[in-house]
MARFIRO-109504 format. One record per residue (C-alpha): x, y negated, z; residue number from 1. Coordinates in nm, 2 decimals. Example, Ala and Ser with C-alpha at 12.3 -4.5 7.8 and 13.67 -1.06 7.14 Angstrom:
<atoms>
ATOM       X       Y       Z  resi
ATOM    1.23    0.45    0.78     1
ATOM    1.37    0.11    0.71     2
</atoms>
This chain:
<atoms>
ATOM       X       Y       Z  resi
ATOM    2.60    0.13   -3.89     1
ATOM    2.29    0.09   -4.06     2
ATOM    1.92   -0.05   -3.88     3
ATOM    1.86    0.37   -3.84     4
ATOM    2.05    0.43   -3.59     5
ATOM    2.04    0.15   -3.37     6
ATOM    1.85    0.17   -3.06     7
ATOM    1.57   -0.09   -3.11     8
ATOM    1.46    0.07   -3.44     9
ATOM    1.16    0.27   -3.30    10
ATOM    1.10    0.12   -2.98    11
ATOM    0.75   -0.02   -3.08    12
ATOM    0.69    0.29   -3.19    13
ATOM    0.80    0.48   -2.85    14
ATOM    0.60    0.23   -2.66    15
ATOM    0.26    0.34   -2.88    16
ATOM    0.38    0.65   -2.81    17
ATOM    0.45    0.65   -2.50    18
ATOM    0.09    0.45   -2.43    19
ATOM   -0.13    0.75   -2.59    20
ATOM    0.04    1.02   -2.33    21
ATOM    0.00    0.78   -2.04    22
ATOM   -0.32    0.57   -2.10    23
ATOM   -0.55    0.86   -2.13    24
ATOM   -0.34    1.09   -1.82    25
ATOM   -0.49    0.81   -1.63    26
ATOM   -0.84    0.86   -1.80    27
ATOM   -0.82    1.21   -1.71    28
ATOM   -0.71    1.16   -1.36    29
ATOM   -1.01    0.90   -1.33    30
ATOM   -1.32    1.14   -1.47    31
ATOM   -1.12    1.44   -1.24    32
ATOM   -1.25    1.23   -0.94    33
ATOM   -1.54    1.17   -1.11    34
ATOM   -1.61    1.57   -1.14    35
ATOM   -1.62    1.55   -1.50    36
ATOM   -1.30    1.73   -1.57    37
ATOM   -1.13    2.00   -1.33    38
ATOM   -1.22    2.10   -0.98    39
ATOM   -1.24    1.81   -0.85    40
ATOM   -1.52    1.53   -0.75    41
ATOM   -1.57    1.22   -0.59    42
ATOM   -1.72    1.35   -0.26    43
ATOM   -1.38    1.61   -0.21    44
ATOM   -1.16    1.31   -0.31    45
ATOM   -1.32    1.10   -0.04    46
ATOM   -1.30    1.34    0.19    47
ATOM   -0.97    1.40    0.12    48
ATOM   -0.88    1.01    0.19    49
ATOM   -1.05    1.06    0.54    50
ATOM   -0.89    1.32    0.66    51
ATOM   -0.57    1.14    0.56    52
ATOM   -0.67    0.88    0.82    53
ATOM   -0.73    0.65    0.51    54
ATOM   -0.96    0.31    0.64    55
ATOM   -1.28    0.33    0.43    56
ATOM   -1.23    0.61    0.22    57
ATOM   -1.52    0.60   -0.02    58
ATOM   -1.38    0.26   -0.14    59
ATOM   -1.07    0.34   -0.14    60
ATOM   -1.16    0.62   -0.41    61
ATOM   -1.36    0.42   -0.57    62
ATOM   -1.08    0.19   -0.63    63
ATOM   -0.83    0.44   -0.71    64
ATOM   -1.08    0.63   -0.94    65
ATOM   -1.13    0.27   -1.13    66
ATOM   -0.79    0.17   -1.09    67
ATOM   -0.68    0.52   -1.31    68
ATOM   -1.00    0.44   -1.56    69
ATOM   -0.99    0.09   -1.65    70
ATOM   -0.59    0.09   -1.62    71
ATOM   -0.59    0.40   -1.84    72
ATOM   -0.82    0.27   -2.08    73
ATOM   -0.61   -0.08   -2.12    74
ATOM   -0.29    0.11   -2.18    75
ATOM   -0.40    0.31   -2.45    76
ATOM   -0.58    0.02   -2.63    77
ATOM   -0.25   -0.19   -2.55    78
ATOM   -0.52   -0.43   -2.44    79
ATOM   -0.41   -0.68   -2.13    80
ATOM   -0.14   -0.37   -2.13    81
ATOM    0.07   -0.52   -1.86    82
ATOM   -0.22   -0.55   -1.63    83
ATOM   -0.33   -0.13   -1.69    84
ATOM    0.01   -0.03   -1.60    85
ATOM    0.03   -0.27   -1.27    86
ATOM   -0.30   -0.12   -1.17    87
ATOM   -0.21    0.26   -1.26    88
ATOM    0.13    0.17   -1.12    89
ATOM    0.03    0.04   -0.79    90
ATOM   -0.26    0.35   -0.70    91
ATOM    0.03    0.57   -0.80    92
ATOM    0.28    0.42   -0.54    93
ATOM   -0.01    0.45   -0.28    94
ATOM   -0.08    0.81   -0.39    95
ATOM    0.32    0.84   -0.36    96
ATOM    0.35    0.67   -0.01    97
ATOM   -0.02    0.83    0.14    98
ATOM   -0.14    1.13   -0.08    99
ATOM    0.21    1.34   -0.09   100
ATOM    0.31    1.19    0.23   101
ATOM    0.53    1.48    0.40   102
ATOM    0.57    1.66    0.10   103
ATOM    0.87    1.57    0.02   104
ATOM    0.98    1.50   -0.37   105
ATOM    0.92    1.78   -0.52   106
ATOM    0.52    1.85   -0.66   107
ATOM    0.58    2.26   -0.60   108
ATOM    0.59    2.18   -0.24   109
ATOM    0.39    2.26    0.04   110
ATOM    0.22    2.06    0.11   111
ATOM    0.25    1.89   -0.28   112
ATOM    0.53    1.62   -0.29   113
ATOM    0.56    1.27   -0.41   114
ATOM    0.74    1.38   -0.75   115
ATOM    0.47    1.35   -0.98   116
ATOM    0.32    1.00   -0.87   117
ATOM    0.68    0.82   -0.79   118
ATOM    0.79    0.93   -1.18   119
ATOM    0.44    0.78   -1.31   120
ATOM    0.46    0.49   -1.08   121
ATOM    0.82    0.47   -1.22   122
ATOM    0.70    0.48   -1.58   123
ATOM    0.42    0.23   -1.52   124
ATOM    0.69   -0.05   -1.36   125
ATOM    0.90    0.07   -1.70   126
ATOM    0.67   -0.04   -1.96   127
ATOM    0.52   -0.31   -1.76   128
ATOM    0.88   -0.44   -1.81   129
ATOM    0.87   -0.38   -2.16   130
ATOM    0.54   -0.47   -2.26   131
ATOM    0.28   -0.33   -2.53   132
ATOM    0.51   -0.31   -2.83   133
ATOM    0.40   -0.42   -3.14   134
ATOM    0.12   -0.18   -3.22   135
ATOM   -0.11   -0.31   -2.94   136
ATOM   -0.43   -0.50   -2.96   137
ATOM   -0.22   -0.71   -2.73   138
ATOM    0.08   -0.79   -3.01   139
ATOM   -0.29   -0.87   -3.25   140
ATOM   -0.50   -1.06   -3.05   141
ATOM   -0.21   -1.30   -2.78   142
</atoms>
């Protein structure tokens, strides 16, 4: 069977792919709670946190807002790659385990369920497994 069609033919390619959907979801996520894209804004996503009975909610969305941002912009560069995904990863298990708590799994729920954060979450403990791949600034500059 020739190189082609084995399995770890395109997997640095899958990974860079795989980084340009998922780096800049984050991004988008990030300027959402910044009120730069969608409904959404800061203040809302605060209050939000509070009403969730979340202990001091305007840093806690500060931190999540960052989190999605800088761990975003990371994955996408494939720059300290392993450290994006752990932060993306870990404010998605919180927004799993708090945000879409009582929601069940699925995201058409109502109240909206965990399904769409666990499956990032998921993804972000994936490649933090797997690393950058080879078309990183990662694989360049380490």
């Amino acid at each position: 069977m020739s190189a082609y069609f084995t399995t770890s033919y395109f997997i640095d390619e899958a990974l860079l792919l795989a980084r340009l959907f998922l780096g800049p979801c984050f991004v988008v996520h990030a300027l959402g709670k910044l009120g730069v894209v969608g409904p959404g804004n800061m203040a809302g996503f605060t209050g939000w946190l509070k009403s969730l009975g979340v202990p001091f909610p305007a840093v806690q969305a500060r931190l999540a807002m960052s989190a999605e941002m800088v761990g975003g912009i990371l994955i996408t560069l494939g720059l300290f790659t392993r450290l994006g995904f752990l932060l993306c990863g870990a404010t998605m298990v919180m927004a799993a385990a708090i945000g879409h708590k009582g929601g069940g799994y699925l995201i058409t729920n109502t109240p909206p369920g965990n399904e769409y954060a666990l499956n990032l979450a998921a993804l972000c403990l994936v490649f933090f497994l797997l690393g950058p791949g080879h078309y990183a600034l990662d694989a360049l500059l380490f």
